[in-house]
C-alpha positions in Angstrom: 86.5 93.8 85.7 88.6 92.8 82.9 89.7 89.0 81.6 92.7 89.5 83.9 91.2 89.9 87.2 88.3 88.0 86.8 90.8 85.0 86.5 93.2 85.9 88.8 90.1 86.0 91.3 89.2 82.6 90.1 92.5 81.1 90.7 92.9 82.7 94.0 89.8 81.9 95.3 89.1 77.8 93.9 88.6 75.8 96.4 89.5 72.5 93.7 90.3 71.8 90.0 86.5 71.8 89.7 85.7 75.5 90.2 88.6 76.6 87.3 86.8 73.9 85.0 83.5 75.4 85.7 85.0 78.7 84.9 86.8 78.0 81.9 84.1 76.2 80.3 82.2 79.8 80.5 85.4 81.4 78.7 87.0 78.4 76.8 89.0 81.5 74.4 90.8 82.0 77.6 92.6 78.9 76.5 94.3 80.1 73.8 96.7 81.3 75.9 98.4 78.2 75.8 100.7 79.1 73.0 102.1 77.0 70.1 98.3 76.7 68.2 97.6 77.2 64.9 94.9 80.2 64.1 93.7 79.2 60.5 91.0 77.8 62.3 90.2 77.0 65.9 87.5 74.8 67.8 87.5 74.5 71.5 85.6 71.5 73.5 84.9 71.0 76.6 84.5 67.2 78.3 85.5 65.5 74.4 85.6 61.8 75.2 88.4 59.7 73.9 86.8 56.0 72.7 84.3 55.1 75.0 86.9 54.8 78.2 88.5 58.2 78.8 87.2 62.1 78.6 89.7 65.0 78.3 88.8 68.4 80.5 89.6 70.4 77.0 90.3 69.6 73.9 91.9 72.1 70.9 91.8 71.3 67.1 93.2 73.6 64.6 94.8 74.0 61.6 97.2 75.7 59.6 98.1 74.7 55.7 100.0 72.1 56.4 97.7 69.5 58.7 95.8 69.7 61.6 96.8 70.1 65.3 95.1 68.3 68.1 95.6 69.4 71.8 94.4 67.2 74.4 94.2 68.8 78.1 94.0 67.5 81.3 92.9 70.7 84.4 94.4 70.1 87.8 94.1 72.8 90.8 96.0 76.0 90.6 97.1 75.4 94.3 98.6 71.9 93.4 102.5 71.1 94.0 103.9 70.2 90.3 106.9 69.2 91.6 108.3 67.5 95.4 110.7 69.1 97.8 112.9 66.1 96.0 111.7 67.3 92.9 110.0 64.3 91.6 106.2 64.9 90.0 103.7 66.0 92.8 100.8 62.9 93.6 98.7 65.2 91.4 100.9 65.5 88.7 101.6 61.8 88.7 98.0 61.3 88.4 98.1 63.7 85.2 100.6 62.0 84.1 99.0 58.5 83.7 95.9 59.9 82.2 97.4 61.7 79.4 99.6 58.4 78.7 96.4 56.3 78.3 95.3 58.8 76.5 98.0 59.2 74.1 98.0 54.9 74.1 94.9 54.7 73.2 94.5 57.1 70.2 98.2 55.7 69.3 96.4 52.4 69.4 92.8 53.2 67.8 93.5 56.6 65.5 91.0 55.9 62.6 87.9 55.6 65.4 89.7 59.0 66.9 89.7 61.1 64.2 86.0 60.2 63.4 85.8 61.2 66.6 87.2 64.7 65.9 85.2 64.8 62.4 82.0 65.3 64.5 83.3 68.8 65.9 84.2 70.1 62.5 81.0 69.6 60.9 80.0 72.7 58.3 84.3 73.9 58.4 85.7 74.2 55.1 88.9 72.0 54.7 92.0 73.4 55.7 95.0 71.4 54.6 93.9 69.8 51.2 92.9 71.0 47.8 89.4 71.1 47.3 89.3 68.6 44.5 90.0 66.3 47.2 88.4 67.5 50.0 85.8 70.3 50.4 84.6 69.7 54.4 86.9 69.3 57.1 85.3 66.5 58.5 85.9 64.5 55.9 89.4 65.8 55.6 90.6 64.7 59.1 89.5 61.0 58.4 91.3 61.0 55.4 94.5 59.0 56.8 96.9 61.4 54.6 95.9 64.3 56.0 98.8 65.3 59.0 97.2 65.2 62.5 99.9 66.5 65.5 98.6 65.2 68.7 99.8 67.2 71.6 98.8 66.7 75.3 99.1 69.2 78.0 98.5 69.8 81.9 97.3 72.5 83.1 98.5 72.9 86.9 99.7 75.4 89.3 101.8 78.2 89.5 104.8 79.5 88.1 106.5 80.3 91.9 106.4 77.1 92.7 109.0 76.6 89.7 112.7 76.5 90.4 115.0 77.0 87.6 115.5 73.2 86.9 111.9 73.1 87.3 110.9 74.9 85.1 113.2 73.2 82.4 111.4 69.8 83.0 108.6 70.9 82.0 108.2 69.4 78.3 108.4 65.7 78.9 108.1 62.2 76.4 105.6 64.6 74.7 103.4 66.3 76.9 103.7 69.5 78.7 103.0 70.8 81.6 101.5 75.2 81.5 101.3 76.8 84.4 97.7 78.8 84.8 100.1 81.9 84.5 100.2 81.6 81.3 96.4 81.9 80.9 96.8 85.0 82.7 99.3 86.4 80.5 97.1 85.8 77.9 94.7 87.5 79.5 96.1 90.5 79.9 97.4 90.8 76.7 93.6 90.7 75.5 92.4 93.0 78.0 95.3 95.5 76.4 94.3 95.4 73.2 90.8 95.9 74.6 91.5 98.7 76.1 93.6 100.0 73.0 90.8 99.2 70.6 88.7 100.9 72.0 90.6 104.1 72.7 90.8 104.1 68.7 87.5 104.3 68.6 86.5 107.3 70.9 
């Protein structure tokens, strides 16, 4: 069974937000599929907490040559409404919502205690943004407070049918974004393609 349909089965079968977390902590690459990262170089986390308060389901930090970029995502169900019948955010989605917004207060609020946060998941990466006379590790190069940092928060929820037109054009909001698990199954397919192509070079 190939990336595609083992998550399609996922999604069709999950009884709650849980059993996709469970998953994707098994295949956290799966997550790339989110679009808009930078590939120089890429850690994934599950369960990262933010200050002593708040956890995020994933979070994403990479880099290009420029600074670093850190995602910060929040997993609902696959089955949840993102938007009312009125069109308004779903209960779910205004629970989403308010997490990311403390989230985004309280690294707004409390940065330099963040990034030391992050420094502890790129322990042994070579710096990525800086010449070397300055910094040589990345750790050390995301405390720096010149170094760039892009904080980016994102939802993971639902489907792509339950999207209308304007919908769909609300998703990008005050900074954070709401991604369909579609999207992780476009990505999906696309790996299981050049799989399959790979590997039909190689025969």
């Amino acid at each position: 069974m190939g990336r595609y349909e083992e998550l399609k089965t996922v999604l069709d079968t999950a009884k709650n937000e849980h059993d996709i977390d469970t998953y994707l902590k098994k295949h956290k690459e799966l997550l790339r599929g989110i679009d808009g990262l930078y590939w120089n170089c890429m850690v994934i986390q599950p369960e990262f907490p933010i200050g002593t308060k708040y956890r995020a389901d994933f979070i994403i930090l990479c880099a290009c040559s420029g600074c670093w970029k850190c995602v910060l995502i929040e997993i609902q169900s696959s089955t949840t409404a993102i938007f009312n019948k009125n069109h308004q955010f779903s209960r779910e989605l205004n629970e989403a919502y308010n997490q990311l917004a403390d989230w985004k207060s309280y690294i707004k609020m409390n940065e330099t205690a963040f990034r030391n946060q992050l420094a502890s998941l790129l322990k042994g990466e070579a710096a990525r943004c800086s010449n070397a006379a300055i910094h040589i590790w990345a750790e050390t190069e995301i405390r720096d407070p010149m170094t760039v940092v892009e904080f980016e928060y994102r939802v993971i929820i639902g489907r792509r049918s339950s999207l209308d037109l304007d919908d769909n054009r609300r998703r990008n909001f005050l900074g954070f974004e709401i991604i369909t698990y579609d999207r992780l199954l476009d990505y999906a397919k696309r790996c299981d393609v050049a799989e399959a192509e790979t590997k039909a070079l190689q025969e």
